[in-house]
Biotite code that builds the C-alpha atoms (Angstrom):
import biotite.structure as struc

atoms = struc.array([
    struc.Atom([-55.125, 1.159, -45.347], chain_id="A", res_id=1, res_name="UNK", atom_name="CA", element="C"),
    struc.Atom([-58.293, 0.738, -43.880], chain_id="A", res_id=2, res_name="UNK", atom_name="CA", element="C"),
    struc.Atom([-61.576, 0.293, -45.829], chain_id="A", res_id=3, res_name="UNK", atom_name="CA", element="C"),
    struc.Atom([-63.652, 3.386, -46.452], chain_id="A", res_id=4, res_name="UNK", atom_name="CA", element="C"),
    struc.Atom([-61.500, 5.225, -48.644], chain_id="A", res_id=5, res_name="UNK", atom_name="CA", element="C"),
    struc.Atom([-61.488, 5.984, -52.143], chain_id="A", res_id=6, res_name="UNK", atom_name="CA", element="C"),
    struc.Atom([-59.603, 5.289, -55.033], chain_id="A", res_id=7, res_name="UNK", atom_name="CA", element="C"),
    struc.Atom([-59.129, 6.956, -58.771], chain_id="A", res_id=8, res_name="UNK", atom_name="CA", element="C"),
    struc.Atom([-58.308, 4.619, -61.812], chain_id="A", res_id=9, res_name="UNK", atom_name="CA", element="C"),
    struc.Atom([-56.819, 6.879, -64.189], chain_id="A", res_id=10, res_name="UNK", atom_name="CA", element="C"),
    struc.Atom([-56.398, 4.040, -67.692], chain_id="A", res_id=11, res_name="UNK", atom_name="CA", element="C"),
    struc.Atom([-55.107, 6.009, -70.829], chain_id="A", res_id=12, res_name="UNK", atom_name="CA", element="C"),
    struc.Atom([-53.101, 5.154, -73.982], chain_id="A", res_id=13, res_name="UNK", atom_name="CA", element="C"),
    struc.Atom([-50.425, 7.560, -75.289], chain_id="A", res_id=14, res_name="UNK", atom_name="CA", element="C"),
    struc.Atom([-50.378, 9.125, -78.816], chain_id="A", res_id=15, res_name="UNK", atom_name="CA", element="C"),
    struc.Atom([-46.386, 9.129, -78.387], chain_id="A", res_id=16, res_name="UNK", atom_name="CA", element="C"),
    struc.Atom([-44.662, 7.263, -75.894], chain_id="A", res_id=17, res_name="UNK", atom_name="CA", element="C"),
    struc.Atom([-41.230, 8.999, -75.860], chain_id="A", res_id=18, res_name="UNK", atom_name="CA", element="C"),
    struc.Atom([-42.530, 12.282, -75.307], chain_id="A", res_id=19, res_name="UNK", atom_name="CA", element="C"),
    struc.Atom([-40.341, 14.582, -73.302], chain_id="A", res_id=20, res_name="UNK", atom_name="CA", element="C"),
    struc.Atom([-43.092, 17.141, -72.148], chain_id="A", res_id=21, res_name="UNK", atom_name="CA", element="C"),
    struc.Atom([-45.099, 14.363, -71.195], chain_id="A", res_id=22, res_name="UNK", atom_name="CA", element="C"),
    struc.Atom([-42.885, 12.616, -69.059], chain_id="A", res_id=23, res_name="UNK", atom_name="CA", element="C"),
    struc.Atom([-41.541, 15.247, -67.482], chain_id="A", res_id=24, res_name="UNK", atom_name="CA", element="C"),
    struc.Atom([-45.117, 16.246, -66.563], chain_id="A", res_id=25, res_name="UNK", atom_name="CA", element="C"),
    struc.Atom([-45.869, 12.582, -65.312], chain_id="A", res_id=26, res_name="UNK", atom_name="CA", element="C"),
    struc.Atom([-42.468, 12.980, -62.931], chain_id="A", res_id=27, res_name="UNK", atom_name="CA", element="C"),
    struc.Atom([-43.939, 16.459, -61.695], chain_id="A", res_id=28, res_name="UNK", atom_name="CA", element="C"),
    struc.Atom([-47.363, 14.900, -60.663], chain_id="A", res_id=29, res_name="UNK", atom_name="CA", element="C"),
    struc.Atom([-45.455, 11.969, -59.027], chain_id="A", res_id=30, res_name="UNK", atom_name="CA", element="C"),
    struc.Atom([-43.714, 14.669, -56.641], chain_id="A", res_id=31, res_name="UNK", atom_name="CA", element="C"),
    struc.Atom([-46.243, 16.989, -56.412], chain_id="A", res_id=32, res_name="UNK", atom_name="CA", element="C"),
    struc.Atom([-49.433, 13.920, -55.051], chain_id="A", res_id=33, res_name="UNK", atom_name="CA", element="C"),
    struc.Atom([-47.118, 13.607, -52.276], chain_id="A", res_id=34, res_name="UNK", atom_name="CA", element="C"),
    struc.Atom([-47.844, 16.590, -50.624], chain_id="A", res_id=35, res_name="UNK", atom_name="CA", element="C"),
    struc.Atom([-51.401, 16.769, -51.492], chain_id="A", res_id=36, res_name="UNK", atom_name="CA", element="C"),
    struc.Atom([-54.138, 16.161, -48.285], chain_id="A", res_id=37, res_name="UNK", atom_name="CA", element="C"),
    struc.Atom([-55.479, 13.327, -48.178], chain_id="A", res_id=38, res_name="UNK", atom_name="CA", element="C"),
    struc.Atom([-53.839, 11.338, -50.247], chain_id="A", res_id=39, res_name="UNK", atom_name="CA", element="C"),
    struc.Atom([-53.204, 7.727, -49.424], chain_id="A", res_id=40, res_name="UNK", atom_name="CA", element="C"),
    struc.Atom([-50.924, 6.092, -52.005], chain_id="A", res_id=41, res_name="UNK", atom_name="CA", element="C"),
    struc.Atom([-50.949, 5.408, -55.542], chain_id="A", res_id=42, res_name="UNK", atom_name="CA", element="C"),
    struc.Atom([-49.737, 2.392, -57.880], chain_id="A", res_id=43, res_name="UNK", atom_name="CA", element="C"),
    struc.Atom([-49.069, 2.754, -62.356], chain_id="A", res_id=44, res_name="UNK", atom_name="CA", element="C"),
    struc.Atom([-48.225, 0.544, -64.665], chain_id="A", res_id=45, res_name="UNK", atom_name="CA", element="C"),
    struc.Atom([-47.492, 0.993, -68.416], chain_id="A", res_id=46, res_name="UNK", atom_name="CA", element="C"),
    struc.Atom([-47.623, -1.371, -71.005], chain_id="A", res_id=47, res_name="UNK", atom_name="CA", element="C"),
    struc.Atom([-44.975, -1.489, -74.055], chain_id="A", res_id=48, res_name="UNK", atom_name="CA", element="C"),
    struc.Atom([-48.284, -0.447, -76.429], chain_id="A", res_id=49, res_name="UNK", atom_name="CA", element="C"),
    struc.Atom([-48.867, 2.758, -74.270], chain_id="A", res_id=50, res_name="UNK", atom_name="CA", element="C"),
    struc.Atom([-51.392, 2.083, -72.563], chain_id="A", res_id=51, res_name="UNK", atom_name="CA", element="C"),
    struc.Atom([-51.545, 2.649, -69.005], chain_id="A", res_id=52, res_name="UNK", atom_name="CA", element="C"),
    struc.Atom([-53.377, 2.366, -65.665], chain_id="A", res_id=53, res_name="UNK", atom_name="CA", element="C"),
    struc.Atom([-52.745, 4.888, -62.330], chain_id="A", res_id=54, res_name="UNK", atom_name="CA", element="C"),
    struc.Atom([-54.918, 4.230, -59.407], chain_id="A", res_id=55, res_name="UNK", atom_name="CA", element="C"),
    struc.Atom([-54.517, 6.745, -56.724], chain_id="A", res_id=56, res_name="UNK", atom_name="CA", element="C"),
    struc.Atom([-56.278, 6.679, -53.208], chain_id="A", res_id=57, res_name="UNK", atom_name="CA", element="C"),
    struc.Atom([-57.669, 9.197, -51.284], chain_id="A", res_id=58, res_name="UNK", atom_name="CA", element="C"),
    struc.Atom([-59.352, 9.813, -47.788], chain_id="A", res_id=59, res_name="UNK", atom_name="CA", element="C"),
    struc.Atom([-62.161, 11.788, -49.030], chain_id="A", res_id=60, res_name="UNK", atom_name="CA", element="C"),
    struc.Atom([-64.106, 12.753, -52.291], chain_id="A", res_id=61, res_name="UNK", atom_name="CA", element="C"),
    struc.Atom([-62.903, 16.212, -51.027], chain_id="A", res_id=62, res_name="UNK", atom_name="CA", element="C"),
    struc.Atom([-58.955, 15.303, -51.221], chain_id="A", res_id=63, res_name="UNK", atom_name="CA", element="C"),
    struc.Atom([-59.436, 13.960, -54.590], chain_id="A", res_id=64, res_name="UNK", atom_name="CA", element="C"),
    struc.Atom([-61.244, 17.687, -56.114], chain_id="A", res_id=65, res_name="UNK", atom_name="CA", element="C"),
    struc.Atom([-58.094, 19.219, -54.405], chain_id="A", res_id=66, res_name="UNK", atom_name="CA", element="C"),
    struc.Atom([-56.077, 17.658, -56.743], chain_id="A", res_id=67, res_name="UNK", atom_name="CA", element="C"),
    struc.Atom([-57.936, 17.518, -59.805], chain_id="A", res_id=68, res_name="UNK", atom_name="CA", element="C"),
    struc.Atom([-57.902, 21.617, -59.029], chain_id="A", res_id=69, res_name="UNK", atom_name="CA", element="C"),
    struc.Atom([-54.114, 21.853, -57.558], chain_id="A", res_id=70, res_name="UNK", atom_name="CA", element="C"),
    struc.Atom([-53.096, 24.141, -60.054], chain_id="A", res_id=71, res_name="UNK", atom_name="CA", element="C"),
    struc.Atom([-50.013, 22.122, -61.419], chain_id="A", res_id=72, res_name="UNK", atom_name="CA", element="C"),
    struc.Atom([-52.175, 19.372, -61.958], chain_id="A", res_id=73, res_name="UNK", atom_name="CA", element="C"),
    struc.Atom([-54.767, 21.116, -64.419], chain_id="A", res_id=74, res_name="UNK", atom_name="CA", element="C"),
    struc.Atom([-51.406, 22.062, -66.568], chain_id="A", res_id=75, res_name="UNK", atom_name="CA", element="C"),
    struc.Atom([-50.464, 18.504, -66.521], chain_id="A", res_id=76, res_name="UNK", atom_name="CA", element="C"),
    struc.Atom([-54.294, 17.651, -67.350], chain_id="A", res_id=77, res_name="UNK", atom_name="CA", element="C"),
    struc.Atom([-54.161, 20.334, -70.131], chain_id="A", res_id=78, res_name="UNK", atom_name="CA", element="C"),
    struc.Atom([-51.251, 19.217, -71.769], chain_id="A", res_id=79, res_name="UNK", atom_name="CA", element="C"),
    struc.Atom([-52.813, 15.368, -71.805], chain_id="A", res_id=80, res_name="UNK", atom_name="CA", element="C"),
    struc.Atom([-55.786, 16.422, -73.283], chain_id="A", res_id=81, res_name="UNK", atom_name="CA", element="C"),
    struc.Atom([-54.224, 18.531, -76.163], chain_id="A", res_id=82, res_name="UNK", atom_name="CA", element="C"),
    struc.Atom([-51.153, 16.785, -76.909], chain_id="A", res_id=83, res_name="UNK", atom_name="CA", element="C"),
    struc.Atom([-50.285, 12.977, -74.794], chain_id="A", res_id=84, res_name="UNK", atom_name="CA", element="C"),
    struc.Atom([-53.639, 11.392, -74.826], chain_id="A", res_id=85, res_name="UNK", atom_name="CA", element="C"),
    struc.Atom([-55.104, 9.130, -77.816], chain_id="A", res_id=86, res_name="UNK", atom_name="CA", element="C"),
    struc.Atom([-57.836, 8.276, -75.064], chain_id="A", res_id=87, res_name="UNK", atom_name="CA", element="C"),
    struc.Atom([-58.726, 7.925, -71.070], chain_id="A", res_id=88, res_name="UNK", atom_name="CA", element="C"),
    struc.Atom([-61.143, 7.253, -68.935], chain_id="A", res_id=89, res_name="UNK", atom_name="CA", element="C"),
    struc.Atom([-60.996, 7.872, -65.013], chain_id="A", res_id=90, res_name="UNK", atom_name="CA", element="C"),
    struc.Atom([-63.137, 6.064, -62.481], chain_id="A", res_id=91, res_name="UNK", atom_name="CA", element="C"),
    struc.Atom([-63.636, 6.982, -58.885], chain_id="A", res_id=92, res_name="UNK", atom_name="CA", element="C"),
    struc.Atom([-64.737, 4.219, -56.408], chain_id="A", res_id=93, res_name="UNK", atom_name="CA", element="C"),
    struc.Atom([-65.438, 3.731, -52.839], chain_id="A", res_id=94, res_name="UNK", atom_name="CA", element="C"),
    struc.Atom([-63.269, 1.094, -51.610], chain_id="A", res_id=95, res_name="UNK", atom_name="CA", element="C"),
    struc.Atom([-65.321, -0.989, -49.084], chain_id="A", res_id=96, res_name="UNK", atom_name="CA", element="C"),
    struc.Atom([-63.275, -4.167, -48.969], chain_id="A", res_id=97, res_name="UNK", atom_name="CA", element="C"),
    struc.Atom([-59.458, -4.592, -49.078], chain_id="A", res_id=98, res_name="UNK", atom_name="CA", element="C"),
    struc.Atom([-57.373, -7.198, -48.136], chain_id="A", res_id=99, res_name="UNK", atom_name="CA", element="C"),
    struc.Atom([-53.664, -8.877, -48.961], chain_id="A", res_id=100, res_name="UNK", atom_name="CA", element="C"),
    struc.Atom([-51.604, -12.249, -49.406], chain_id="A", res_id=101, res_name="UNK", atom_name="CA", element="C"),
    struc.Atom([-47.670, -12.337, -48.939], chain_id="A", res_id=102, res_name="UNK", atom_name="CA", element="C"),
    struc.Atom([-46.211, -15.516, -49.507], chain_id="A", res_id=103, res_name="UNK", atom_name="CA", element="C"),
    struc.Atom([-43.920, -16.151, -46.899], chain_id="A", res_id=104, res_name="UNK", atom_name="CA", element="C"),
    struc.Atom([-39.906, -16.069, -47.312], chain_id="A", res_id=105, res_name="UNK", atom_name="CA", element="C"),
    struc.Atom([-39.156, -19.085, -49.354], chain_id="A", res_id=106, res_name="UNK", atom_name="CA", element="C"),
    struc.Atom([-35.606, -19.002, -48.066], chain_id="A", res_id=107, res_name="UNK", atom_name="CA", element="C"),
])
């Protein structure tokens, strides 16, 4: 990706890790971003403590209220709210900068 784009850092701990709705919601979203315009790519990781970081990118500020409005995502937002989340906090940046090391084949 080239610079100029944005990305959303979703970080959140869990109330209960091994719950079914919420899970099932998180595999939903993880289909559903695919299709949404504008977006670039995304990247989560989950600790064994619950908490958790998704960082999502996006062409525009424009693609990113899309999906915070796609109406499968506000469900999936609702049910966090009420039931899955102890806390969050979510972050939107303007990446300026980006770059990348890859070790080479060792082999």
């Amino acid at each position: 990706m080239k610079p100029n784009y944005f990305a959303v850092i979703f970080s959140s701990s869990l109330k209960d890790q091994t719950d079914p709705i919420y899970h099932e919601f998180s595999k939903q979203m993880q289909d559903e971003i695919q299709h949404s315009p504008g977006f670039l790519g995304m990247e989560s990781y989950r600790e064994a403590s619950g908490k958790g970081v998704t960082i999502s990118y996006w062409e525009s500020k424009k693609a990113i209220r899309q999906w915070k409005e796609n109406s499968k995502h506000v469900l999936a937002q609702q049910y966090g709210k009420a039931h899955a989340y102890a806390q969050f906090e979510l972050k939107i940046c303007r990446v300026e900068k980006a770059y990348e090391f890859k070790a080479a084949d060792s082999n």
